[in-house]
C-alpha positions, 0 to 999 in steps of 0.5 A: 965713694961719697954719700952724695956719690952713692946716691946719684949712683942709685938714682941713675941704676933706678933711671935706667931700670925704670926707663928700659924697663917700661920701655923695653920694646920701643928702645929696642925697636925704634930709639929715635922715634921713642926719644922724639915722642917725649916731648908730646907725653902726656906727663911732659918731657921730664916725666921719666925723672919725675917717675924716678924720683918718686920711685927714689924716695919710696926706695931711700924710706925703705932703705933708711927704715931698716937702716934704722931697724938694724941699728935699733936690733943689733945695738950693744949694751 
């Protein structure tokens, strides 16, 4: 799988997480009405994109800082 390819798929899995996770019981319970409300948030109708996008940066900083640390630790020389 590309790099590209692999972080679309992590920022869908954190999409999903995200959007089940905080939502859990209106998914379950009324899906419809959860999804029509969207439009009337407070944060716009992207907003769940916009949350998971900041999640995703926070989470590719991480990845990329102990990335870095690895790389720095395990070098050979």
């Amino acid at each position: 799988m590309s790099k590209i390819g692999k972080e679309i798929v992590i920022f869908i899995g954190l999409f999903l997480f995200l959007t089940l996770g905080m939502h859990m019981q209106q998914w379950i319970s009324h899906p419809i009405k959860h999804l029509e409300h969207l439009s009337n948030s407070q944060f716009g109708l992207f907003h769940p994109l916009y949350f998971t996008a900041l999640v995703y940066v926070v989470v590719y900083f991480i990845r990329v800082t102990f990335s870095w640390i690895k790389k720095l630790f395990m070098r050979k020389g």
